[in-house]
C-alpha positions, 0 to 999 in steps of 0.5 A, a space after each residue: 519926389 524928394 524933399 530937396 529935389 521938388 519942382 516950382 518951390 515945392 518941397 515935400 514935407 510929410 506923406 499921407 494914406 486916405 483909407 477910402 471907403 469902397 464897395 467891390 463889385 464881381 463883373 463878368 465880361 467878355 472881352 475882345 483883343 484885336 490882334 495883328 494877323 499872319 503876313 500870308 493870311 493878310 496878303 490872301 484876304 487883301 488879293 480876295 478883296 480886291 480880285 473878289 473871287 479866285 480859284 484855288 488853284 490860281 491863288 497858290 500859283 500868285 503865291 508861289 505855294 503846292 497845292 497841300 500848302 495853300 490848302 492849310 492857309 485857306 482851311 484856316 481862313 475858313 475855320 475861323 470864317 473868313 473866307 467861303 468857297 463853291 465848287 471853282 472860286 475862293 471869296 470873302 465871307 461878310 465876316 472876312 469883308 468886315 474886317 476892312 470896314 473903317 480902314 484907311 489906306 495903309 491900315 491893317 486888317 486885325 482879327 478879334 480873340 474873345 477872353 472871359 474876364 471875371 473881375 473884382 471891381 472896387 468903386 470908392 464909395 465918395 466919388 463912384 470911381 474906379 478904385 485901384 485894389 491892393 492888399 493892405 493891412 487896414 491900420 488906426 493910424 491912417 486917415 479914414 474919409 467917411 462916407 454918407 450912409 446913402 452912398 453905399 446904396 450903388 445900384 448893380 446897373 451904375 457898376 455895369 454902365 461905369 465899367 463900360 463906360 471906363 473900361 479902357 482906363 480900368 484895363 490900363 490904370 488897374 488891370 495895366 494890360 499893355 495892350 489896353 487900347 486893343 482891348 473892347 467890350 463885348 458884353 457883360 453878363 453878370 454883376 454882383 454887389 459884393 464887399 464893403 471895405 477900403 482901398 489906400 490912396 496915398 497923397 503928398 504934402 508940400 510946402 510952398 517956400 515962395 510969397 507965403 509958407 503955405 502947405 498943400 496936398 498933392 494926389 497923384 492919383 487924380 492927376 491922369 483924369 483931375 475932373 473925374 476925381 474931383 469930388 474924391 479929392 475935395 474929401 480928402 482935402 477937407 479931412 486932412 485940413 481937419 487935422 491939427 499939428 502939436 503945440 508949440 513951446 519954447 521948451 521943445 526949442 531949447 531940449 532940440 538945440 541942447 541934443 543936436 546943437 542945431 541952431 536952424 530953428 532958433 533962427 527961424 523962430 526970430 521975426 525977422 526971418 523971411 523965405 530967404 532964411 526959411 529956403 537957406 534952412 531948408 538947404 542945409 545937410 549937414 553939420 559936423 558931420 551930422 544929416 540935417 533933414 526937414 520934412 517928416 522922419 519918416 519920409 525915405 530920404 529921412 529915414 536913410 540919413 538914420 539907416 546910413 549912421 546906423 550902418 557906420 556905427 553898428 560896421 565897426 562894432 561887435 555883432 549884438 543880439 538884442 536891441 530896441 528902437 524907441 519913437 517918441 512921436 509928437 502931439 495933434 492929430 496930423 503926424 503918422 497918418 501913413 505907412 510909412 511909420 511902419 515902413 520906416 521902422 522895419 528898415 531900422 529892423 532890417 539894418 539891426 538884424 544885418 548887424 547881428 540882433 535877432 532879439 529888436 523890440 520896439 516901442 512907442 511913445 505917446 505925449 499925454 498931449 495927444 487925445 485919447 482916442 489917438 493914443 492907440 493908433 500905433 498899436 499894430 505898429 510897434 510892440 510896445 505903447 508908453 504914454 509919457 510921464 508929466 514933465 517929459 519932453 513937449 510934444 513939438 519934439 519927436 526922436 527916434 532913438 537907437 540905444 547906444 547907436 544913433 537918434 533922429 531928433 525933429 522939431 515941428 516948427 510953424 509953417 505951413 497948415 500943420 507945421 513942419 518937422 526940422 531935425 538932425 542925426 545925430 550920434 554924440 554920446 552925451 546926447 545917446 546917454 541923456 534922451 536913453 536915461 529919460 526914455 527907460 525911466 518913462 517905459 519902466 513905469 509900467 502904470 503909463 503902459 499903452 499896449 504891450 504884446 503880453 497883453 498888458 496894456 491900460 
């Protein structure tokens, strides 16, 4: 869902990673797949069903076959035990009669493979459900839920009954076997209690441009079964709702509209503005020549406005072998709780080492705005941390700046339950020259240094 193109006045405005607390399970199964048997062995078995018994002799003449030919499909049939034979006739065996037990005229009979599956079975330690598993880097910046100490007490007995009991939409939704509903349960023959750790569970927030400017999250993971993950999806409700958006000032409105020129939140701060002027906002996509974005920087269709000038610029100039990407993130608690930050910034690597830089540093900075426990989150992200000066720019402002290239400027205005970003592209070069002057003179004060890759940090 992009931020222009959501459905029912819905528009996407900031992306979140719950880090679910789990309990990994091994469960050893056997698991059977019915599949769909040779045309001659269907035909044999359906002629023996109805005639009962038959010679060998008269089944190769209905079947047009030598003796040798018919031979081999029947020692088939035997081996896998199907079929009996006495010394004249040719008959189903019960495991053969079986196999048309239940069918309905027109059905096919099916034989059953047996597979030994041996599992890792991750179960969220809020709900009990079966967690889809995925390699991640566990990061400070994503949003934990935490669990009660007595939930992580899941008895090896619970796993085995809800692997079970789930077993088809555990084949489909995390095995994505393509042919899950063909799959059964056999037995199970061991189940051992492993691991604790955590599994990401991505959710959406949305803006509802309607009556009201309201702010909701959408997770795609409890769509398919919305009872089942109810109670997981209460928890990640009520830890998103806990977090809190930067501070408003009328600072941060002036410094936005002096380095972008963009006079959306300005208008959007009057009284008098309605849904109509929020919605005719949210619209725009340029100006002068310049993206206009709403929604989190870091959202894809966001960050490729700045990827996209950055390419223009970066195409018609000399290749250059260092260069640096600095993110002055904003106040609270709720912005960057995702991958996407780190995502974001190695597409902006990605773009740098295609022009020519090899040597990129990257470098955040953090408003004193922000509580000290969350000055840090960023630190497997970006190789430098800087906390900002007094008097630098508030913390409803945040910019990505590509030195001497191009910036992403943002506004967090109030609306929804954390407030939205509003912003621009921008490369004009008065507005490069002023946001770089004010950011080396912050990162050469290395006495408000955060973190740093040679190991200094405060």
């Amino acid at each position: 869902m992009s931020g222009h193109d959501a459905a029912g006045g819905q528009l996407l405005v900031d992306a979140i990673d719950f880090q679910i607390p789990c309990r990994r399970f091994t469960i050893k199964a056997n698991v059977t797949r019915d599949r769909q048997m040779p045309v001659v062995d269907e035909f044999v078995l359906r002629l023996l069903r109805v005639v009962q018994r038959i010679s060998g002799q008269r089944l190769a003449g209905y079947f047009g076959f030598t003796a040798r030919e018919m031979e081999s499909v029947l020692l088939e049939l035997v081996e896998r035990g199907l079929i009996e034979s006495d010394e004249e006739e040719i008959y189903l065996s019960p495991k053969g009669q079986e196999l048309f037990k239940g069918l309905t005229e027109g059905d096919l009979p099916r034989l059953a493979s047996v597979e030994s599956w041996t599992e890792g079975v991750w179960f969220d330690l809020i709900s009990r459900n079966i967690m889809t598993p995925a390699r991640f880097r566990q990061l400070p910046n994503l949003l934990a839920i935490r669990d009660q100490p007595s939930a992580r007490q899941i008895p090896e007995s619970f796993a085995r009954e809800a692997f079970e009991q789930n077993f088809h939409d555990y084949a489909r939704r995390v095995r994505r076997h393509p042919d899950a509903d063909r799959l059964a349960i056999y037995s199970v023959s061991e189940v051992e209690a492993g691991i604790y750790g955590y599994q990401p569970m991505p959710a959406e927030c949305v803006l509802d441009v309607g009556v009201k400017l309201e702010s909701s999250l959408r997770m795609p993971f409890a769509e398919a079964d919305p009872a089942r993950f109810a109670v997981l999806s209460l928890a990640a409700t009520d830890a998103w709702a806990m977090l809190a958006g930067p501070e408003q000032s009328a600072s941060g409105l002036d410094d936005y509209e002096r380095l972008t020129g963009d006079e959306r939140p300005r208008i959007l701060g009057q009284p008098t503005a309605d849904t109509a002027a929020w919605s005719q906002a949210f619209a725009a996509t340029e100006k002068g020549g310049e993206a206009l974005f709403f929604g989190a920087t870091y959202l894809e269709h966001n960050i490729a406005g700045l990827c996209k000038m950055m390419e223009t610029i970066l195409g018609s100039r000399p290749k250059t072998a260092s260069s640096s990407i600095i993110w002055l993130r904003p106040g609270g608690t709720a912005w960057g709780r995702t991958f996407k930050v780190s995502e974001s910034l190695q597409r902006m690597r990605d773009v740098l080492r295609a022009h020519g830089s090899s040597d990129i540093q990257t470098v955040a900075m953090v408003p004193r705005a922000v509580a000290g426990n969350q000055r840090k989150n960023l630190k497997r992200v970006f190789e430098t941390g800087c906390l900002t000066p007094a008097g630098f720019y508030p913390p409803d402002l945040e910019i990505i700046l590509v030195p001497g290239v191009a910036a992403m400027v943002a506004l967090h205005v109030n609306a929804g339950r954390h407030g939205v970003a509003i912003g621009a592209v921008t490369s004009r070069e008065r507005s490069l020259r002023l946001m770089e002057r004010r950011f080396n003179d912050a990162v050469a004060k290395n006495s408000d240094r955060l973190w740093a890759t040679d190991g200094n940090e405060q």
